[in-house]
C-alpha positions in Angstrom: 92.6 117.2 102.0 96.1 116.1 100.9 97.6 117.4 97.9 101.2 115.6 97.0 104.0 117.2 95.4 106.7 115.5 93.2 109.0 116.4 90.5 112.6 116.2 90.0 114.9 119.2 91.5 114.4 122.6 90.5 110.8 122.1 88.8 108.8 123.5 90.7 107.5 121.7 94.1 107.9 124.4 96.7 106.8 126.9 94.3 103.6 125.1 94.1 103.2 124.5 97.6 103.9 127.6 98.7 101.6 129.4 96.7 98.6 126.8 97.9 100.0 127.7 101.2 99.3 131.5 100.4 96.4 131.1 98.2 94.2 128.6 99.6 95.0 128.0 103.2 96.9 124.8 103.2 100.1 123.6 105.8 103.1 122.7 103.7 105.2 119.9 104.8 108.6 118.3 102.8 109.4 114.9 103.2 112.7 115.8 103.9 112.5 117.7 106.8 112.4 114.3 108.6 115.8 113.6 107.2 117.2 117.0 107.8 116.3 116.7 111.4 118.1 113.3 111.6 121.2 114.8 110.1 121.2 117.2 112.0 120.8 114.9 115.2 123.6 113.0 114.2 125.9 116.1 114.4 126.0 115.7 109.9 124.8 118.9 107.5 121.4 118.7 106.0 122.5 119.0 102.5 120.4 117.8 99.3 122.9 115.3 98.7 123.0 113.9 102.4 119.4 114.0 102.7 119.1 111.8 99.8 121.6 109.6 101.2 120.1 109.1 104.0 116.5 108.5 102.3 118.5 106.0 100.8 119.7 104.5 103.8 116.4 104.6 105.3 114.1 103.4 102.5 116.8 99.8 102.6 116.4 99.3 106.4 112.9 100.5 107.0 111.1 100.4 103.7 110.0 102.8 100.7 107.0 104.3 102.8 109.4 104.9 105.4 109.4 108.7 105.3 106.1 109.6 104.2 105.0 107.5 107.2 106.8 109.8 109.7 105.6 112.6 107.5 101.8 111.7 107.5 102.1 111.9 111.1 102.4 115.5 110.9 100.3 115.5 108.2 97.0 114.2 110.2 96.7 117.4 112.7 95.7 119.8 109.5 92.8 120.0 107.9 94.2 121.1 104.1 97.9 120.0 104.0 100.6 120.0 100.8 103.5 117.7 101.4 106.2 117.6 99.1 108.8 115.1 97.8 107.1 111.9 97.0 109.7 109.6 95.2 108.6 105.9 95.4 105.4 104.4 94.7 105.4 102.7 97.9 104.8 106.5 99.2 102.0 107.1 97.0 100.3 103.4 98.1 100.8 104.7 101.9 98.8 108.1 101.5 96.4 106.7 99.1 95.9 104.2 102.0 96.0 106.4 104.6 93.6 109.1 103.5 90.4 109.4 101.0 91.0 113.0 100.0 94.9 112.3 98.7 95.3 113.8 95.2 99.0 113.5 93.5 100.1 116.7 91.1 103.3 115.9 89.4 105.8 118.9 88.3 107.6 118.7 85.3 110.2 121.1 83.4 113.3 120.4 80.8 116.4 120.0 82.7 118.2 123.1 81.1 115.0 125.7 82.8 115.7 123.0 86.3 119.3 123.3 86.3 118.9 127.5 85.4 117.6 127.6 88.8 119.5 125.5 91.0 120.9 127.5 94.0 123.3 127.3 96.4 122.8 124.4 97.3 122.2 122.3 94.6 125.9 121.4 92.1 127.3 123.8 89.8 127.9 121.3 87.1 125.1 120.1 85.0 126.4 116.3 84.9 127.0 117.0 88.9 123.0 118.1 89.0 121.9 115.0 87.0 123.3 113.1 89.7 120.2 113.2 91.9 117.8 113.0 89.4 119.4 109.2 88.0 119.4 108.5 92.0 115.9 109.3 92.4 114.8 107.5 89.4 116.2 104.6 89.5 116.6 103.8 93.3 113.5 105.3 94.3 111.1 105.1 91.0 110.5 108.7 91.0 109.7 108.4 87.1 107.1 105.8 87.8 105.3 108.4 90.3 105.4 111.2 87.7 103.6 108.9 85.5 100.9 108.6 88.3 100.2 111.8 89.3 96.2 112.4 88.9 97.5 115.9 87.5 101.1 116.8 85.5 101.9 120.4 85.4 104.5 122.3 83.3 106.6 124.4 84.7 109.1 126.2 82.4 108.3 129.8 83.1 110.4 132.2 83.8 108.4 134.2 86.0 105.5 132.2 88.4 102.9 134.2 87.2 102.1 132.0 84.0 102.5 128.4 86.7 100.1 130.3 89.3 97.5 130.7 86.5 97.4 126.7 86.1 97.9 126.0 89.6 94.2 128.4 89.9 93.1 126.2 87.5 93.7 122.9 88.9 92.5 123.9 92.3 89.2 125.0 90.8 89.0 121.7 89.4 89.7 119.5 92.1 88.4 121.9 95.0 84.6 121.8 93.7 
């Protein structure tokens, strides 16, 4: 089973994944890893921003699908496995493609609760933090995979009880 993450910054992916991870015995893998190894190969910090750059980069020579393709690699070698960071539909084609147990579970959350938990290493300012989001929207389609997620969660709690409750619930649905 494959479970796929998405969701702009700060809404909840890892959350999600990590508590399947705890909870129900899956891997977790991020898309971006692959493009934080790369930087780091090339000597360059693995920072959100460069990351996306890169993805960028990638997706233009090598194609949407490009990193979920080096990322279902990995994938294949565990039985119950939750990747995170879809962005482009061509991503969602490749592991519908690629396996008959992929189901997609978008995150979503208002940008104030998002940008109320950004870290270090996400931008201070709020116009700074919409940034990524406009980049992963309109370059990738990221909007266009929320809207085809086979499940939407909300995620502005302020505490992950309340989000673990529906995550329960959705795994009940889609487990039996």
């Amino acid at each position: 089973m494959i479970i796929g993450v998405t969701a702009l910054a700060r809404a909840g992916k890892d959350a999600f994944a990590d508590y399947l991870v705890s909870n129900y015995g899956f891997s977790k893998l991020n898309m971006s890893d692959v493009l934080a190894d790369e930087l780091v190969r090339r000597g360059m910090e693995p920072t959100k921003d460069n990351r996306s750059l890169l993805g960028d980069e990638w997706r233009k020579q090598y194609g949407m699908d490009i990193i979920i393709r080096k990322t279902m690699e990995k994938a294949q070698t565990y039985d119950k496995v939750v990747i995170t960071g879809f962005r482009s539909m061509e991503e969602i084609a490749f592991s519908r493609g690629s396996s008959d147990s992929f189901y997609l579970v978008a995150i979503v959350a208002d940008l104030n609760v998002r940008f109320g938990r950004r870290n270090e290493l996400d931008p201070e300012s709020i116009e700074a933090f919409t940034v990524r989001d406009d980049r992963d929207v309109k370059n990738k389609g990221l909007g266009k995979v929320i809207d085809a997620a086979d499940q939407t969660l909300t995620n502005n709690y302020t505490a992950h009880k309340p989000f673990y409750k529906e995550i329960d619930a959705l795994m009940q649905k889609i487990m039996h």
